[in-house]
SESENU-613224 format. One line per field, with one value per residue (C-alpha): residue number from 1; residue in three letters; x, y, z. Coordinates in pm, whole numbers, always signed. Layout:
BEGIN
nr <- NUM ...
rest <- ALA ...
x <- X ...
y <- Y ...
z <- Z ...
REM end
This chain:
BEGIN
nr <- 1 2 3 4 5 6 7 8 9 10 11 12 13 14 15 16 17 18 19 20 21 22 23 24 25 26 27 28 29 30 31 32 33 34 35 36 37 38 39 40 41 42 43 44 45 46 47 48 49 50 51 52 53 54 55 56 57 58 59 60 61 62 63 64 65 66 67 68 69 70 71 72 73 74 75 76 77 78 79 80 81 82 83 84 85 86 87 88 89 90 91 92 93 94 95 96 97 98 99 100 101 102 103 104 105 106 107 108 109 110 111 112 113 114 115 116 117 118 119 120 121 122 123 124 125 126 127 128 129 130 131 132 133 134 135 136 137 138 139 140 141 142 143 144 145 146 147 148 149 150 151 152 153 154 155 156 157 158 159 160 161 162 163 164 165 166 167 168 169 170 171 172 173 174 175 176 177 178 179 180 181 182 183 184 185 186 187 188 189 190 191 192 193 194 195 196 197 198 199 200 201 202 203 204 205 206 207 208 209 210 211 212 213 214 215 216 217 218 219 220 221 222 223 224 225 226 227 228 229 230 231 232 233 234 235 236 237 238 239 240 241 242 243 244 245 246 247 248 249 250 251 252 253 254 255 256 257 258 259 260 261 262 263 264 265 266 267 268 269 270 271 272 273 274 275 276 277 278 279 280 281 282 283 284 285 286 287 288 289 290 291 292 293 294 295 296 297 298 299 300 301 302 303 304 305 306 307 308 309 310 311 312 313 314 315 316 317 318 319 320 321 322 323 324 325 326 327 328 329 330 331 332 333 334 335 336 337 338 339 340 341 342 343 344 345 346 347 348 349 350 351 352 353 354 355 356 357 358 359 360 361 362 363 364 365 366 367 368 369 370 371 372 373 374 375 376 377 378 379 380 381 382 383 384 385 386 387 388 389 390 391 392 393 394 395 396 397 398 399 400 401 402 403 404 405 406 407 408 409 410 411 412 413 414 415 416 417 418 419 420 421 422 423 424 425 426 427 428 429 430 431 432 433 434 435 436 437 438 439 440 441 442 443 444 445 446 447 448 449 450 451 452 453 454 455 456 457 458 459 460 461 462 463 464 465 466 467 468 469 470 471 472 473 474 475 476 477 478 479 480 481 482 483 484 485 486 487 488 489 490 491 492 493 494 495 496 497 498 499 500 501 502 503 504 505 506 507 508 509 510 511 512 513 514 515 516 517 518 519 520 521 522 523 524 525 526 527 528 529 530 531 532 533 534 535 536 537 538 539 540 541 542 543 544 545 546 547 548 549 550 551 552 553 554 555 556 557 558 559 560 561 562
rest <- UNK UNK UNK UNK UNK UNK UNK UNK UNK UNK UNK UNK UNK UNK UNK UNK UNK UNK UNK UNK UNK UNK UNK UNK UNK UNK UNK UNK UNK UNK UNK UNK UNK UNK UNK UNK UNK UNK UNK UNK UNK UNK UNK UNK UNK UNK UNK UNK UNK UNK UNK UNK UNK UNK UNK UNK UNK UNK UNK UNK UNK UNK UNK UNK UNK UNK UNK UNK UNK UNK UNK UNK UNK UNK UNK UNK UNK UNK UNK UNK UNK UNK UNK UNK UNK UNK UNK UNK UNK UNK UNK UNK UNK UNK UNK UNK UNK UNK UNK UNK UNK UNK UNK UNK UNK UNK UNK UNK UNK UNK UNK UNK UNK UNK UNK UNK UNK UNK UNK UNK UNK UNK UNK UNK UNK UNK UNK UNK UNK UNK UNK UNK UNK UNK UNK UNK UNK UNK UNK UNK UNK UNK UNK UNK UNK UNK UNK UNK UNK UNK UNK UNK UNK UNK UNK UNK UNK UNK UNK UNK UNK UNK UNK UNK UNK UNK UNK UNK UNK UNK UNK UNK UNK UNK UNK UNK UNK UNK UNK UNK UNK UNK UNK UNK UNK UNK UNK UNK UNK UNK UNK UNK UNK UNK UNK UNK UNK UNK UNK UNK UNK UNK UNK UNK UNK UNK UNK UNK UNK UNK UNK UNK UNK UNK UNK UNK UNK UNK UNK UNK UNK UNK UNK UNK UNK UNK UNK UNK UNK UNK UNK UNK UNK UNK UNK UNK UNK UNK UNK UNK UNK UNK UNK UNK UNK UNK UNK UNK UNK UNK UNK UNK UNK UNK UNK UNK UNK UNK UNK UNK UNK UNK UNK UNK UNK UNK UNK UNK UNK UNK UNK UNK UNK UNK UNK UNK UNK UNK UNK UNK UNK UNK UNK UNK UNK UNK UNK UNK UNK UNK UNK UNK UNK UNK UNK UNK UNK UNK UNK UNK UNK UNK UNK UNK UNK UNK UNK UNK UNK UNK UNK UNK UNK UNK UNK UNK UNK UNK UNK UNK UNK UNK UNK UNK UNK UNK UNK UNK UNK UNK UNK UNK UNK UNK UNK UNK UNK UNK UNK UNK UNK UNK UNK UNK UNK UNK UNK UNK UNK UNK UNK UNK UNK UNK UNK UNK UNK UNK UNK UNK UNK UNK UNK UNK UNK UNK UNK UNK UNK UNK UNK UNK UNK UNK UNK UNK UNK UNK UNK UNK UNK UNK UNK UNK UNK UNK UNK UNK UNK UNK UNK UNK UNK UNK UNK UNK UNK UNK UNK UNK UNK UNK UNK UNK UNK UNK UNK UNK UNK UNK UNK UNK UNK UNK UNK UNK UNK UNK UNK UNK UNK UNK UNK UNK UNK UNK UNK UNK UNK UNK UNK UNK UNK UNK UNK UNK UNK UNK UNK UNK UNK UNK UNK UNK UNK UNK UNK UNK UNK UNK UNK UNK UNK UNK UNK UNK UNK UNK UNK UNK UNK UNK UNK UNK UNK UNK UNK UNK UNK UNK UNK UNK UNK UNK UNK UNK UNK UNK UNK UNK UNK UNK UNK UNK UNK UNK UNK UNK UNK UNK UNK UNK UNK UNK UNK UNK UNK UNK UNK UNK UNK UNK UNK UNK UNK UNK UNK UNK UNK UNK UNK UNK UNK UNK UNK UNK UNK UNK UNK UNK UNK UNK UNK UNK UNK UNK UNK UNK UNK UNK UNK UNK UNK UNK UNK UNK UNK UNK UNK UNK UNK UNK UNK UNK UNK UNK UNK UNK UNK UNK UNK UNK UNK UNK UNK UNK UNK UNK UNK UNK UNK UNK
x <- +10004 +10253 +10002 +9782 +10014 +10087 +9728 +9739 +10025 +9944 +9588 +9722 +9938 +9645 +9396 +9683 +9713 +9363 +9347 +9679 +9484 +9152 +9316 +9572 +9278 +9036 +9317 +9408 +9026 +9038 +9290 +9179 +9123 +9264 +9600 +9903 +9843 +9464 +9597 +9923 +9661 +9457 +9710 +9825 +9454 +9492 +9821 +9737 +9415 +9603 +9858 +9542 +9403 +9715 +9753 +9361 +9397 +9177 +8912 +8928 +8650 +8813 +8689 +8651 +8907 +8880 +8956 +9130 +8933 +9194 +9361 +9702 +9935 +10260 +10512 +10471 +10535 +10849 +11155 +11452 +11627 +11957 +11843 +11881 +12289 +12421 +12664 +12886 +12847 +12958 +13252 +13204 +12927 +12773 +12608 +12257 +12132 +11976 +11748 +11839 +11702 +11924 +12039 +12290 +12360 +12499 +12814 +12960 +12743 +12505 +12717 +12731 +12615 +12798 +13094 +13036 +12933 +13280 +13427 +13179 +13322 +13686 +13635 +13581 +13329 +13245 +12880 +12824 +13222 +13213 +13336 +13019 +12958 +12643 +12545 +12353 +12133 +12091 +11694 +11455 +11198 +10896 +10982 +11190 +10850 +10683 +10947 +10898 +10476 +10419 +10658 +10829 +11160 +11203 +11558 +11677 +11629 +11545 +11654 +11401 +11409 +11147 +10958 +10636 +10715 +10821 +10457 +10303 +10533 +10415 +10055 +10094 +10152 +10529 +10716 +10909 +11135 +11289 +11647 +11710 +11509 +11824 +12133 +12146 +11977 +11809 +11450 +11204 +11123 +10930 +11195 +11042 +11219 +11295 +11092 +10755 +10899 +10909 +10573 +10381 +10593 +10444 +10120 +10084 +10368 +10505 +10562 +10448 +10289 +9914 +10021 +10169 +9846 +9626 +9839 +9834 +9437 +9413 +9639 +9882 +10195 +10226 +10422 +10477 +10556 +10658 +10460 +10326 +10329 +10714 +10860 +10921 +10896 +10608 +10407 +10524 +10410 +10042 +9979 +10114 +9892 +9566 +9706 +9695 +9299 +9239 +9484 +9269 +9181 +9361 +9122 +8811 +8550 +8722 +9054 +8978 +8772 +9073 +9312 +9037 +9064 +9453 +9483 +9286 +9556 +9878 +10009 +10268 +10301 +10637 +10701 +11095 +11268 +11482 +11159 +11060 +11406 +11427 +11018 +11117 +11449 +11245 +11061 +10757 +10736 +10754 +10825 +10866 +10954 +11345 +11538 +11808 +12048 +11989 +11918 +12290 +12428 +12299 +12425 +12200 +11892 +12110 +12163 +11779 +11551 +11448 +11369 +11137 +11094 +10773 +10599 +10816 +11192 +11368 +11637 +11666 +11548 +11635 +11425 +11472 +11186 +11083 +11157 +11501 +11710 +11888 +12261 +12116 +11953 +12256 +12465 +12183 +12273 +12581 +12614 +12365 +12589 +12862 +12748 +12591 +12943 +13084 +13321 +13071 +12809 +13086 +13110 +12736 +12726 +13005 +12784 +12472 +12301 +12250 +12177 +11817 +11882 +11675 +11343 +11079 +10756 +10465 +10247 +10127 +10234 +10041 +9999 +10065 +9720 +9603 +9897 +9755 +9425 +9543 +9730 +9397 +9236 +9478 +9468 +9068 +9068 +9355 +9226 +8861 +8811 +8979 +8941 +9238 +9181 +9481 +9564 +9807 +9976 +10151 +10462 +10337 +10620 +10821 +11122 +10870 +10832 +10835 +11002 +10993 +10598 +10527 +10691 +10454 +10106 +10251 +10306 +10000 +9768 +9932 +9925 +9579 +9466 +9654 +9363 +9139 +8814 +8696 +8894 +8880 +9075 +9186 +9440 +9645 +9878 +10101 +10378 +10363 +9994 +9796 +9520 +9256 +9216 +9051 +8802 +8833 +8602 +8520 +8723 +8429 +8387 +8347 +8613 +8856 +8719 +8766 +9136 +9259 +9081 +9326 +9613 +9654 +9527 +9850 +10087 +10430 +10517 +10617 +10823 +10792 +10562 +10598 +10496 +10229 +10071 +10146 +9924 +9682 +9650 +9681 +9364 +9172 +9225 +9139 +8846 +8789 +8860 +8685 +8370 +8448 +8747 +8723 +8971 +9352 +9464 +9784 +9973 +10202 +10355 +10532 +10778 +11137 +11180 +11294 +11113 +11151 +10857 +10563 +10638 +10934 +10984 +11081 +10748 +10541 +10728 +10532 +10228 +10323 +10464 +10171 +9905 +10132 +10017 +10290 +10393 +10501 +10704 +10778 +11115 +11134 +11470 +11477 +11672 +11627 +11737 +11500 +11200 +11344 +11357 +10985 +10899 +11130 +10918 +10656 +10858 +10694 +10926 +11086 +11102 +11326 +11155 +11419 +11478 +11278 +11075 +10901 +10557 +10650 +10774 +10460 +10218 +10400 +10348 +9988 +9906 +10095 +9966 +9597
y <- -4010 -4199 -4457 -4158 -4022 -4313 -4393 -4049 -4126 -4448 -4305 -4020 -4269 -4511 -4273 -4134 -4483 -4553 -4213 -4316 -4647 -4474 -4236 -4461 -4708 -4423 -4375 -4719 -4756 -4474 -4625 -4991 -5125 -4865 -4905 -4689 -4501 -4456 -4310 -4119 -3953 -3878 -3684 -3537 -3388 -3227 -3056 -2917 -2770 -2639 -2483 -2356 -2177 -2024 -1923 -1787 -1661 -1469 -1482 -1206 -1156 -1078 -909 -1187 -1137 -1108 -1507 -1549 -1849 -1890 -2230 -2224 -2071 -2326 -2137 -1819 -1985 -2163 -1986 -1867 -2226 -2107 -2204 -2556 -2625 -2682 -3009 -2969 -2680 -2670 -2697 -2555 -2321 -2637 -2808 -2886 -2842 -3125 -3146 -3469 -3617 -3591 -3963 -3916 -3585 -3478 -3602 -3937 -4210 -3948 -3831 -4096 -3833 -3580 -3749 -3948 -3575 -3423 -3696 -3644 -3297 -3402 -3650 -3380 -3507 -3392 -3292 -3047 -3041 -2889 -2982 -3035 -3037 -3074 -2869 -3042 -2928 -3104 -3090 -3332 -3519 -3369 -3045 -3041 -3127 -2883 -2603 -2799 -2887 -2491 -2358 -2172 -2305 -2558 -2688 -2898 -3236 -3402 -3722 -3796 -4084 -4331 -4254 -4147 -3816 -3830 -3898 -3635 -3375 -3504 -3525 -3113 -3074 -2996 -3208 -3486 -3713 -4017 -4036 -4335 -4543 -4599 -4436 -4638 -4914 -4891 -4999 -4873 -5105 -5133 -5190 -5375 -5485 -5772 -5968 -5823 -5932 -6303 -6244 -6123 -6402 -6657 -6550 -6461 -6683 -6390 -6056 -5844 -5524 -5700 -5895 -5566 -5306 -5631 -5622 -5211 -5269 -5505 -5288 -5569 -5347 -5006 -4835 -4524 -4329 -4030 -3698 -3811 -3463 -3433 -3788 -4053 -4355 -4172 -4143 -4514 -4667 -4480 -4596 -4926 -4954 -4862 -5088 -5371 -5328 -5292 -5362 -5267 -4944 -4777 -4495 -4744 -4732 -5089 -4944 -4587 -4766 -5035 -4775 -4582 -4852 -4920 -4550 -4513 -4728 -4567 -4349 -4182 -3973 -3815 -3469 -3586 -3908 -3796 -3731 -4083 -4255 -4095 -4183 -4527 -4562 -4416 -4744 -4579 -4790 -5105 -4995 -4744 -4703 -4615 -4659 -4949 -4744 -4542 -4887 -5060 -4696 -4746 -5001 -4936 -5052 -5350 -5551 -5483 -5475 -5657 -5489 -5587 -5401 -5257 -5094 -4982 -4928 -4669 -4675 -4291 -4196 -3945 -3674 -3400 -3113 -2865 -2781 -2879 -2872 -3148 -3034 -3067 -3411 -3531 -3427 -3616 -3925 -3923 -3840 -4135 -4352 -4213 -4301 -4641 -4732 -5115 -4857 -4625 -4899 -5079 -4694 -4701 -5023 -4920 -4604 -4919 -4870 -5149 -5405 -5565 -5551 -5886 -5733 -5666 -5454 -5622 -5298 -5185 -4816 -4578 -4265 -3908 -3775 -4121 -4068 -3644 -3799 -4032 -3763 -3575 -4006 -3903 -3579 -3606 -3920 -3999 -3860 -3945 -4176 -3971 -3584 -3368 -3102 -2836 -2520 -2247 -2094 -1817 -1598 -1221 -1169 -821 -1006 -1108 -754 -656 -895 -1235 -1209 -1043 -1332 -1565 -1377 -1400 -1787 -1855 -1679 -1829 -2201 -2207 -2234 -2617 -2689 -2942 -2850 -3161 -3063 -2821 -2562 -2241 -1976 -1799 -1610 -1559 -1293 -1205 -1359 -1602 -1495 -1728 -1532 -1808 -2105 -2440 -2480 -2698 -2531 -2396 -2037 -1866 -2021 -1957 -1585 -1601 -1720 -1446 -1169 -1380 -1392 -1052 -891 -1018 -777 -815 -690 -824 -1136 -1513 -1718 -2019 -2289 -2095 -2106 -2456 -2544 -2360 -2531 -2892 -2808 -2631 -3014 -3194 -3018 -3155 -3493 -3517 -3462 -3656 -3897 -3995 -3684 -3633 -3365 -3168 -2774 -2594 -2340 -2034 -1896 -1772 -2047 -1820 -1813 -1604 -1567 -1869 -2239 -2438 -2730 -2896 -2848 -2947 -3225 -3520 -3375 -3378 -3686 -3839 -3688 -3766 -3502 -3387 -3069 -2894 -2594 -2329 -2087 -1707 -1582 -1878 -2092 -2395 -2627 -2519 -2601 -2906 -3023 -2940 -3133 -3391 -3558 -3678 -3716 -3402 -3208 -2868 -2589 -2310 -2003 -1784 -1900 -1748 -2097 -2075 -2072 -2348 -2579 -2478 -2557 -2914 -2980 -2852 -3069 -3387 -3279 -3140
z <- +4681 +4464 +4365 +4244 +4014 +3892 +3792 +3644 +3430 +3300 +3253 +3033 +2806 +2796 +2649 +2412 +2295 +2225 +2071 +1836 +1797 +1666 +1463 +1247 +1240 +1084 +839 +745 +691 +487 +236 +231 -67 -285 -478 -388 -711 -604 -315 -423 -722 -432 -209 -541 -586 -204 -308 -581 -451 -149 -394 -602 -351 -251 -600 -625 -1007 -1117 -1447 -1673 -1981 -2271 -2620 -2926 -3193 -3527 -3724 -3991 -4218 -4495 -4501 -4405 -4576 -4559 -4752 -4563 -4229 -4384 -4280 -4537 -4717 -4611 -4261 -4399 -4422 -4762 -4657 -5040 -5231 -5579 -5755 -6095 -6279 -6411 -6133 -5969 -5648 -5423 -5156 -4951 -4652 -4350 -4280 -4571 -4589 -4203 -4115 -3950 -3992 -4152 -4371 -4683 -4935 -4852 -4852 -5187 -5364 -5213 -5397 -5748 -5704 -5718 -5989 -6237 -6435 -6805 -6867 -7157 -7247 -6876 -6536 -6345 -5960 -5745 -5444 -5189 -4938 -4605 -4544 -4365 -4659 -4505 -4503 -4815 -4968 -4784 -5007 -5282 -5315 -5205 -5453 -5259 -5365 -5604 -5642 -5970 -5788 -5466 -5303 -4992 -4750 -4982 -5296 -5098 -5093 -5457 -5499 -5308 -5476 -5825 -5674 -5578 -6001 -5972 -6232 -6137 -6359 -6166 -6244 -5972 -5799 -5540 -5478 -5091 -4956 -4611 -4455 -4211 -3875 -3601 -3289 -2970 -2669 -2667 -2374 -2541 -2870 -2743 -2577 -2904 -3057 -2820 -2874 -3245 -3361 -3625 -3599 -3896 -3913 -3935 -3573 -3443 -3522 -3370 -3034 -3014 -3069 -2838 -2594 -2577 -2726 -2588 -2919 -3064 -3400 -3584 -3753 -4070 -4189 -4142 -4098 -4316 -4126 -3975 -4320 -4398 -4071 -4126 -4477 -4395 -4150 -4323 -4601 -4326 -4273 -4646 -4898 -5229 -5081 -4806 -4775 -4748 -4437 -4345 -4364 -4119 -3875 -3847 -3794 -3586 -3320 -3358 -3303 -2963 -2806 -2935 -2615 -2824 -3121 -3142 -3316 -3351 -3362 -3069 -2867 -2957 -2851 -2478 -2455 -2534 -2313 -2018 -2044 -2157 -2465 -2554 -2877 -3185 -3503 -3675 -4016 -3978 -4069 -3696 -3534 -3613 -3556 -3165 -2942 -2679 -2929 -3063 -2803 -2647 -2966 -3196 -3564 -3739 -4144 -4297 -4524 -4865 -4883 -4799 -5075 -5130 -5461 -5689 -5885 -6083 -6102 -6287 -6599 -6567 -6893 -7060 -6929 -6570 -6591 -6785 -6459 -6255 -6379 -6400 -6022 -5977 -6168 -5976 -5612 -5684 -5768 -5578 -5333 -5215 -5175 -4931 -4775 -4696 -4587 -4339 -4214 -4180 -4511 -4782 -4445 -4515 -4911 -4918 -4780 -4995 -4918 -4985 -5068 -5387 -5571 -5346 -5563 -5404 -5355 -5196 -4956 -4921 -4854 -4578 -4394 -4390 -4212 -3977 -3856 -3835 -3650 -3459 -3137 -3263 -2942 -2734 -2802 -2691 -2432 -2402 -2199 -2294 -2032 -2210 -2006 -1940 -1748 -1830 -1974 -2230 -2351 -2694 -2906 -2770 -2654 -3013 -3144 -2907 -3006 -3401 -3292 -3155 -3418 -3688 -3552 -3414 -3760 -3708 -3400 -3462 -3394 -3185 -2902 -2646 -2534 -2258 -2200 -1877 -1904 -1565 -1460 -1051 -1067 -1250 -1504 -1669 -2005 -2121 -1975 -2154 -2409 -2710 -3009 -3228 -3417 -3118 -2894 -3198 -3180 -2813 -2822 -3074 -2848 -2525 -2756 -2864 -2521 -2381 -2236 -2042 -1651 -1364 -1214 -1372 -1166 -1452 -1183 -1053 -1416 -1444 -1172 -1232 -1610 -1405 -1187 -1488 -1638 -1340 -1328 -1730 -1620 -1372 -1572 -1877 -1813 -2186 -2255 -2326 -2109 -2283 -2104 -2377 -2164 -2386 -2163 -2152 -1907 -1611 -1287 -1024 -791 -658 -674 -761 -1016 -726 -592 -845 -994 -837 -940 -1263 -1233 -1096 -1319 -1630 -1830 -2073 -2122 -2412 -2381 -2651 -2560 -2636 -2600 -2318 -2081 -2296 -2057 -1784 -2049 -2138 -1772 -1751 -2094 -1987 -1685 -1953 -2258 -2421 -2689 -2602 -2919 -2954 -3067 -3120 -3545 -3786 -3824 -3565 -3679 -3880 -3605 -3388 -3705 -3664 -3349 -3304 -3631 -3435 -3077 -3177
REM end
């Protein structure tokens, strides 16, 4: 009887084991031959149709809205100047204001320019039998210009980053009169870490920015750069590199179809310089571009970069505009005489200006509507290889209602008109449920019509089920991807960043991760930081709604992003 159960027994367990055997053998199969990321995308792809179908949105029809085919309007999206801190305000009743570009006009190592005006200011200097003072205006190049070149204020003079800009305002028919050519040295670059540096050394024996656009095109340097709508090493990097294909004619066929293929390798295009920086110390990218100046100012780029300068100088220039009268442009230059002085040159060089006074850009004058022109190359054909497909998942929630999601419809009419129409897009909105206002689809007339009918159907109730939307807008791309894997899959999720109902960060996070689509998020009256952390997992920016620029910031980064 003992021997029977015994047989039993060992029967049981063998059978189990065979079974074990089988089964782990069926699943080791299963995998073989596919990487872990084959395999960890393809786990992701169960999870997030398990959490789909849990989810089970719905599709709603919506009415087409009416479209608005002006061109857009930049100085009524621009928000009031005195948003824009004035760093040293006048001393006297005979002074001029200045626009200056925020390196030198902050504080700390930023702060040159302000502190070399606070002492102008105390020096009282004669102009007109007079004491005169200047006022200046802290105010990033690209959007100073924007204030200036749409005339919606135009302040006696302007000192940008480089002389580009200068340009482009004398291009827009505002009248410019250059008073300096340099009031502080400094110099674009191109930083790389350092083991790729030796690598691309090794293999092209220089580094310049011909060697660096072949690497990128040959997808041997994964780098990134800055809005040339808003940034200045941004602008200088793109003409400099169309210059690189074509030097007699940066807006040639040879020149846009160079930069065509450079461009479908670049991973990154930063809205902010800060956005850039924590892409690149994630170990995203091997590198990016920065001024010097920011580049001795950071330790942590020092010792594991290497810069390397392009395009032209960044040496600060100064211009008067307007119709600016004789007493003002006599101040002008006797502030520029002031600051070039032998002890406030040793002050900049202190704060890391006047470092790489020996370099010398190679490139010709561009004029201003050349440079116009090749911001237009740009925005048609940077994502000409690989066409941008977005989703909108917009916050219905009923701590949206009234202002903040009037201030989302007002920001989402006004910067479609920044879409490019190659690209495709859709639209949920989410509060206790998910709602697919809008299917993707190719950005034409009547998707356009389509979105504004979404948009301004929109209204707030309910709980925050922010995750909930956010998978939902992954599987809506998935679903893209998977029939055209040629796209570049983008969520902007508009949200007061709370959530209280449906999936956690915590539970989506991997997916994210793994799928490493960004996400841009856009706060109304928002927990900030609980946006950021989402936009944070891909290096994607984060934008506060709640100033008066809004539409202005989200014009920027559709024009970067789209």
């Amino acid at each position: 009887m003992k021997s029977k159960k015994t047989f039993f027994f060992l029967s049981v367990i063998f059978l189990a084991l065979v079974f074990f055997l089988v089964y782990g053998g069926i699943k080791f199969t299963a995998n073989l031959g596919k990487s872990a990321a084959q395999v960890t995308v393809e786990d992701a792809g169960k999870q997030l149709d398990k959490y789909y179908k849990n989810i089970a949105p719905k599709t709603e029809t919506v009415a087409k809205g009416q479209v608005d085919l002006d061109p857009v309007d930049v100085a009524s999206t621009l928000p009031d100047i005195n948003k824009f801190p004035v760093t040293v305000n006048n001393t006297s009743d005979n002074f001029v204001e200045i626009f200056s570009s925020t390196e030198k006009s902050g504080t700390g190592v930023d702060g040159w320019l302000t502190e070399t005006a606070t002492e102008f200011n105390k020096a009282n200097v004669m102009v007109g039998g007079k004491p005169a003072s200047v006022k200046i205006r802290n105010i990033a190049s690209g959007t100073a210009a924007d204030f200036i070149r749409s005339g919606k204020v135009v302040p006696d003079a302007f000192t940008p980053s480089n002389e580009l800009w200068g340009e482009m305002v004398k291009a827009s028919g505002v009248k410019t009169q250059l008073v300096s050519k340099r009031l502080v040295g400094n110099v674009p670059g191109i930083v790389i870490a350092k083991a790729k540096y030796d690598a691309l050394v090794a293999k092209y024996g220089s580094i310049n920015v011909q060697t660096i656009t072949d690497a990128i095109a040959n997808n041997q340097l994964s780098m990134g750069y800055t809005d040339p709508f808003a940034s200045s090493t941004g602008l200088n990097f793109l003409i400099t590199a169309l210059n690189a294909y074509d030097s007699a004619n940066v807006l040639s066929d040879k020149a846009v179809q160079g930069f065509e293929k450079f461009q479908a390798n670049v991973p990154f295009i930063a809205s902010t310089t800060i956005q850039m920086r924590d892409a690149a110390t994630s170990g995203a990218l091997d590198g990016f571009v920065l001024e010097y100046q920011t580049y001795v100012n950071a330790p942590e780029l020092k010792n594991g970069y290497v810069f390397t300068p392009f395009g032209v100088r960044h040496d600060s220039p100064l211009y008067a505009l307007g119709d600016i009268s004789q007493n003002k442009l006599d101040i002008l230059k006797q502030f520029a005489a002031f600051v070039t002085q032998d002890k406030y040159a040793k002050t900049a060089k202190d704060k890391g200006f006047n470092g790489l006074d020996d370099y010398t850009s190679e490139m010709a004058p561009i004029e201003g509507k050349v440079l116009i022109s090749a911001q237009k190359v740009w925005k048609e054909k940077k994502n000409s290889s690989k066409p941008i497909t977005a989703v909108f998942v917009t916050d219905t929630s009923g701590s949206m209602s009234g202002a903040p999601l009037n201030r989302l419809k007002e920001s989402l009419i006004k910067g479609q008109k920044y879409l490019g129409r190659d690209n495709s897009i859709g639209l949920i909105s989410y509060s206790d449920n998910v709602t697919i206002k809008l299917p993707i689809a190719k950005y034409d007339l009547n998707q356009q019509s389509l979105f504004v009918g979404a948009v301004n159907s929109l209204q707030a109730s309910g709980n925050t089920a922010t995750f909930d939307g956010i998978i939902v807008a992954l599987k809506m791309l998935q679903d893209q991807l998977a029939a055209n894997p040629n796209i570049k899959p983008i969520i902007f999720v508009l949200s007061d960043g709370e959530t209280n109902k449906g999936y956690s960060l915590n539970d989506i996070k991997g997916l994210i991760e793994t799928y490493k689509i960004p996400i841009y998020t856009v706060g109304y009256n928002a927990n900030i930081k609980a946006l950021e952390s989402i936009s944070g997992i891909n290096e994607a920016a984060s934008i506060n709604a709640d100033t008066d620029d809004v539409v202005y910031k989200i014009g920027n980064l559709f024009n970067v992003q789209m």
